[in-house]
N, C-alpha and C positions, 0 to 999 in steps of 0.2 A: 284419673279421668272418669266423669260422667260417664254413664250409660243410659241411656233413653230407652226405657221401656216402650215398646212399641203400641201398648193400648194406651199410655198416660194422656193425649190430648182425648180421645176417644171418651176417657173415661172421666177425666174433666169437666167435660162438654155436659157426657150424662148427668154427672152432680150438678150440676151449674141450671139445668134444667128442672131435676127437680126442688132447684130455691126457692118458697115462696116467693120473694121482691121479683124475682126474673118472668117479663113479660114478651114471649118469641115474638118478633115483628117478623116483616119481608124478609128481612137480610140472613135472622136468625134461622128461619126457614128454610131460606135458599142452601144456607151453611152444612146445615144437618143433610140435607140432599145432593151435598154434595160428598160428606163424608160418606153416601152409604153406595152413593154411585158414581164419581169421579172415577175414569177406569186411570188416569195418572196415581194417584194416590192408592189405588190396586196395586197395580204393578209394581208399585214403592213395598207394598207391604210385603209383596211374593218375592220380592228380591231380597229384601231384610230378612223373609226368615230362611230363604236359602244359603245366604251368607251367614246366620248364625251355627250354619251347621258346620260351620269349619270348627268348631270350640269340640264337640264331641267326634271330631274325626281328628283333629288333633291329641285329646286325650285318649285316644285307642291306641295311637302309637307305645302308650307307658303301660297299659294295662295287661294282662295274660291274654293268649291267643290258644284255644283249645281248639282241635280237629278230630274227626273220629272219620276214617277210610276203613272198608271192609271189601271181603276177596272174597270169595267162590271159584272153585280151580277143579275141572276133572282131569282126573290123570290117568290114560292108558299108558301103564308100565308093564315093555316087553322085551325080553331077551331070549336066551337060546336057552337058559337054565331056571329062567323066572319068568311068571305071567302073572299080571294082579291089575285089575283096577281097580280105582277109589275116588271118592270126592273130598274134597281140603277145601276147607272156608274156616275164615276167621275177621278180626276185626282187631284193630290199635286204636288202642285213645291216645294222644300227646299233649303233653301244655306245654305252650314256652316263656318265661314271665321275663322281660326284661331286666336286668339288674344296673346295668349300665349303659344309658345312648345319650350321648350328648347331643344329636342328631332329632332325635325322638322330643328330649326334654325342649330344646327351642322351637319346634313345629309345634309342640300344644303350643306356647307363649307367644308363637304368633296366629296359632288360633284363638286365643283369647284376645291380640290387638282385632283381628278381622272380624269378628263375631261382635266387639265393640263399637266397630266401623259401621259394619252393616246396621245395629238399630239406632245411632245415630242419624243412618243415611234416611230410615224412615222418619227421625225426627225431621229432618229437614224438609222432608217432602212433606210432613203436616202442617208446617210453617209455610210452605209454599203453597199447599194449597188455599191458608186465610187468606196470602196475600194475592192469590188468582180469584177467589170470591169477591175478597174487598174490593180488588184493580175493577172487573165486571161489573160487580154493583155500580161503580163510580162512574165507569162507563156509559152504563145506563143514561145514571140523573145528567150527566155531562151532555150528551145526545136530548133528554127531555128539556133540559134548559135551553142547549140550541135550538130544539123545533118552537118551544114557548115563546119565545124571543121573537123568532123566523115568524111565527102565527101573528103575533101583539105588530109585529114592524109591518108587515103585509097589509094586516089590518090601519094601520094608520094613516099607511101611503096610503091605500084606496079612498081614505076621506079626504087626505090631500087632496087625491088625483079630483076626486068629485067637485071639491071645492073651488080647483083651479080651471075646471069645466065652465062652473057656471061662474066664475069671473069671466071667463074668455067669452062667452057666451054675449053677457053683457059691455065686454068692450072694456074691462077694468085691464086686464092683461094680456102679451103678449102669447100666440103660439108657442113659442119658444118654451113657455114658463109649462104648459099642458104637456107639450113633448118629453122636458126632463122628468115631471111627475110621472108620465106614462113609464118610459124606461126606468126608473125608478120601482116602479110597481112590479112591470117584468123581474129585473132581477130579485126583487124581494118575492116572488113567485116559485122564481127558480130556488131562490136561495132554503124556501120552506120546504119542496118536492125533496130537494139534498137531504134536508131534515130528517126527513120523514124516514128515506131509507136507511141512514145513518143511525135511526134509532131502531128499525128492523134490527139493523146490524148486531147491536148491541145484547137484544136480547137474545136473538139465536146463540153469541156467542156464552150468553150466561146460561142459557139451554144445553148448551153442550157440557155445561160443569152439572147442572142437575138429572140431565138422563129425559130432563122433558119442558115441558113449555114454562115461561113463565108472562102471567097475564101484565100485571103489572108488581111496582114497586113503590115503598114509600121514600118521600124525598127528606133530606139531610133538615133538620130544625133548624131554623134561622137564628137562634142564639146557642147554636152550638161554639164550643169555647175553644178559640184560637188566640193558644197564648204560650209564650214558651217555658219550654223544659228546664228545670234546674236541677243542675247547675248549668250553666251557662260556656261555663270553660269545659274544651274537648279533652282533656287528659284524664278527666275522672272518666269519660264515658269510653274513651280508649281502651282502658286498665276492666271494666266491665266488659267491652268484646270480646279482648282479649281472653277472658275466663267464659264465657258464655255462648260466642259463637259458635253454631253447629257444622258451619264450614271449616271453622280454621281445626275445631276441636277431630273433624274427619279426617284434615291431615295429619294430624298429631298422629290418631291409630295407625292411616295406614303408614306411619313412618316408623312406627314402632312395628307395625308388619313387618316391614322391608329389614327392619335391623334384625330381626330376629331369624326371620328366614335368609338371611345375609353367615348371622352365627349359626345353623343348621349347615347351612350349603359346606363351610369352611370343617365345620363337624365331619363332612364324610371321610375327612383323613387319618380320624378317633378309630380307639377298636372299640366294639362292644363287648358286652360282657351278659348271657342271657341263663336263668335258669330253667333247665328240662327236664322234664319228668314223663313216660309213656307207661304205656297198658298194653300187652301184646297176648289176642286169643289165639290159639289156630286149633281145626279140629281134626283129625283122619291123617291118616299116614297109608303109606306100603303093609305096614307091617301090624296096624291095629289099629284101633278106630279108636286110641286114649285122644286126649288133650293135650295142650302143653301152653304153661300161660309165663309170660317174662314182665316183669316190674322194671324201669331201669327211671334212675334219675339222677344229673349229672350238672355239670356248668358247660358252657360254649363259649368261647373267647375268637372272635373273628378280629384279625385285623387286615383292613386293604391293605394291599402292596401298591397293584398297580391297575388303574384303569382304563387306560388307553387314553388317559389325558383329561376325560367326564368331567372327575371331581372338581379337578384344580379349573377347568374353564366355570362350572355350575360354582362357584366360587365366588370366578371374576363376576359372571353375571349379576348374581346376589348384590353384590358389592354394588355396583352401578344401580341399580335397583335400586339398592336405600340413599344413595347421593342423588339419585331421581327426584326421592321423598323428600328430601332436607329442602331440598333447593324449593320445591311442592311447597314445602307447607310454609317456608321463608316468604315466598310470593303470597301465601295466601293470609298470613302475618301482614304485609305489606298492602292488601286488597281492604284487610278488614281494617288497620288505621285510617286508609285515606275515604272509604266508604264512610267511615262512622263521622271523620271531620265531615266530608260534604255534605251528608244526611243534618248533621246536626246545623251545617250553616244555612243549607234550605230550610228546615225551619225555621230559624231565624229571619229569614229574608221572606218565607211565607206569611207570619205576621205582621212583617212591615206591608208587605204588599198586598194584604184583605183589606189592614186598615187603608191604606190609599186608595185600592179599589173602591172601598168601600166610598170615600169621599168624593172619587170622580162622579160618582151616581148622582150626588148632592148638586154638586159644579154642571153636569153637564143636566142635571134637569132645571136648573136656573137656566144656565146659557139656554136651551132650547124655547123656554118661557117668554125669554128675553127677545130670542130672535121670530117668535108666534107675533109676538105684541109690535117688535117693527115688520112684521110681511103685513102686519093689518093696516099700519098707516101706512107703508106705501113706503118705509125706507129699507126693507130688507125684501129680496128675492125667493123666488119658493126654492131655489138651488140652496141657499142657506137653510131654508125650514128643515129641508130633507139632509142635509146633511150633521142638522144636530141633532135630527131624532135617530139617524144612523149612529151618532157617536153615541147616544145612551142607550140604546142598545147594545153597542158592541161595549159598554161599560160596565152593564147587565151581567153581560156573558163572563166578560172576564174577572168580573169579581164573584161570581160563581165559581169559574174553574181556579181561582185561587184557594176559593175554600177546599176545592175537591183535592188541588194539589198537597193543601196541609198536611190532610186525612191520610193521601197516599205517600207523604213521605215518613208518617208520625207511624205508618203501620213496615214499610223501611227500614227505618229507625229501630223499631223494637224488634226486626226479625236480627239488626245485625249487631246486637248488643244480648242476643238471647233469651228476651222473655218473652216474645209472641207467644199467646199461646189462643186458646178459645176464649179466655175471662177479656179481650179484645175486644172482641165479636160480638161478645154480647155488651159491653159497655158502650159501644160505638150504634148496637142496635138500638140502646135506650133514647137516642138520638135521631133515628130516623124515624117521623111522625108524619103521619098525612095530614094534611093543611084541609 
């Protein structure tokens, strides 16, 4: 199993920037600001290196444990036949090096699964952080294309509305026909003011990933390429989650956690077997103020008998514990097939659906053309006028957010098949241009 170094997207990122071809836009910008201030991806990293500390606290169990204790002692010594005082101080060194702990030996190996886990868990939060940039960014232009829309449809009703003014005016049409324009114009009013906040919205929440304001942004290129992924069949891209994902790959460790501190736990009913060695100063006596120093070095053989039951329960516990895991990682085995099919059939369905979208824009600016040219002779209504400039607009929009939807399921996609990484971010920046 992988280990994901914890600077790798970090350091990525830096190569990546200074490429000559690589030219930082909005997104790229945003991106960098948010690796240095996202306090999620903080907190990701403060957790990963606390967890990796289980690897060097595991292996202390196997290594030598040396201690040094020292005494200072005044002694009034009195009887009826003797009187003497003195002072006595000294000091022991001891080592005691383990020889045999079956105990010991599976607590490091499952410091080594959890230390695993842990920079994993940071890889995962770097992957989530592109996909909380990207999501935001998307956000954004999603919100600018509704108010653009919201502004252009406002605007047109008001020439409407004008136009059906001064028909009425003159006697060409009825009240009726002024009234629907009017309420028409209203809710395209209302419908812009929604806009407006909606795109407030948007950017405070992409603010909260940079630590501070963002003015604006540039929008997605109009022949950015929406087209699909090959291969087309899900069992190759299965067979790549499968080895790639950083969720499924998290429960892999901590189930090898679990197993190991599972064999630990079952360990405490092993004897050990420890090598000892001591230093022993002392200095003063009763009887003269010489030295006296002792060497000793020996084996220790401990075996439990009985512990009030501890072991054999921290046993069972363990035990359930890694059937916890299995079942954990079986589910997330089963999260990451059925995500990667549906990720993979939304793209699919996202490119059927740009190009249609795309077409309705064709269809419904005909039909609107169509129905302009009969409101002028007098065989269609301005209730029809305003209802096909309603439908291309709302045909606008939605073949807009089909594109956005691509974008956010292509970066989906790559998080749960395991390559997201920053070389993303910037290829998807080479894409965003201002018009």
């Amino acid at each position: 199993m992988k280990v994901i170094q914890r600077t790798i997207l970090a350091t990525a990122i830096s190569c990546a920037l200074i490429t000559p071809h690589v030219n930082a836009g909005a997104l790229m910008d945003i991106y960098q600001q948010a690796l240095a201030q996202d306090p999620q991806l903080k907190a990701a990293e403060a957790a990963s290196l606390a967890g990796q500390e289980a690897l060097p606290q595991g292996r202390a169990g196997l290594l030598p444990t040396i201690s040094l204790t020292g005494n200072t002692t005044w002694i009034d010594y009195d009887s009826t036949s003797y009187n003497e005082n003195y002072h006595n101080h000294g000091y022991t060194v001891s080592l005691s090096q383990p020889l045999f702990s079956a105990a010991a030996w599976f607590t490091y190996q499952q410091g080594i699964a959890q230390s695993e886990a842990a920079a994993l868990q940071f890889g995962q939060a770097q992957q989530s952080l592109i996909l909380r940039v990207v999501n935001s960014y998307l956000s954004v232009l999603r919100a600018q294309t509704a108010l653009q829309t919201s502004q252009a449809q406002e605007r047109a009703i008001k020439r409407r509305l004008d136009q059906v003014n001064a028909q009425f005016e003159v006697g060409l049409i009825a009240i009726t026909d002024v009234q629907e324009a009017q309420a028409s114009y209203d809710n395209a009013k209302v419908a812009r003011i929604l806009a407006e906040g909606d795109l407030d919205n948007t950017f405070q929440a992409l603010a909260r990933l940079t630590g501070q304001a963002v003015g604006n942004i540039d929008p997605l290129a109009k022949d950015y390429p929406v087209e699909n992924i090959s291969p087309i069949e899900p069992q190759a891209w299965i067979d790549k989650a499968r080895a790639g994902n950083l969720a499924l790959q998290i429960a892999q460790a901590n189930t090898e956690a679990a197993r190991r501190q599972s064999q630990a736990a079952r360990s405490g009913h092993l004897p050990t077997l420890s090598l000892t060695a001591s230093h022993d100063k002392d200095s003063g006596s009763y009887s003269s103020n010489d030295h006296s120093e002792t060497n000793q070095i020996g084996l220790t053989l401990s075996m439990p008998i009985f512990s009030g039951g501890a072991t054999s329960s921290q046993s069972r516990q363990a035990e359930y514990g890694f059937t916890e895991a299995q079942y954990n990682q079986d589910d997330a085995l089963r999260e990451v097939i059925l995500e990667t099919r549906n990720l993979l059939r939304n793209l699919q369905t996202n490119v059927l659906s740009v190009a249609a979208r795309k077409q309705s824009i064709l269809s419904s600016e005909t039909a609107l053309k169509a129905t302009e040219e009969g409101f002028n002779v007098g065989t269609r209504n301005v209730v029809d006028v305003l209802q096909a400039e309603q439908q291309l607009y709302s045909a606008q929009r939605d073949y807009a957010d089909a594109r956005f939807d691509y974008v956010a399921n292509l970066f989906n996609f790559k998080q749960q098949i395991g390559t997201l990484s920053p070389e993303d971010i910037i290829g998807l920046d080479q894409w965003m241009k201002a018009e």
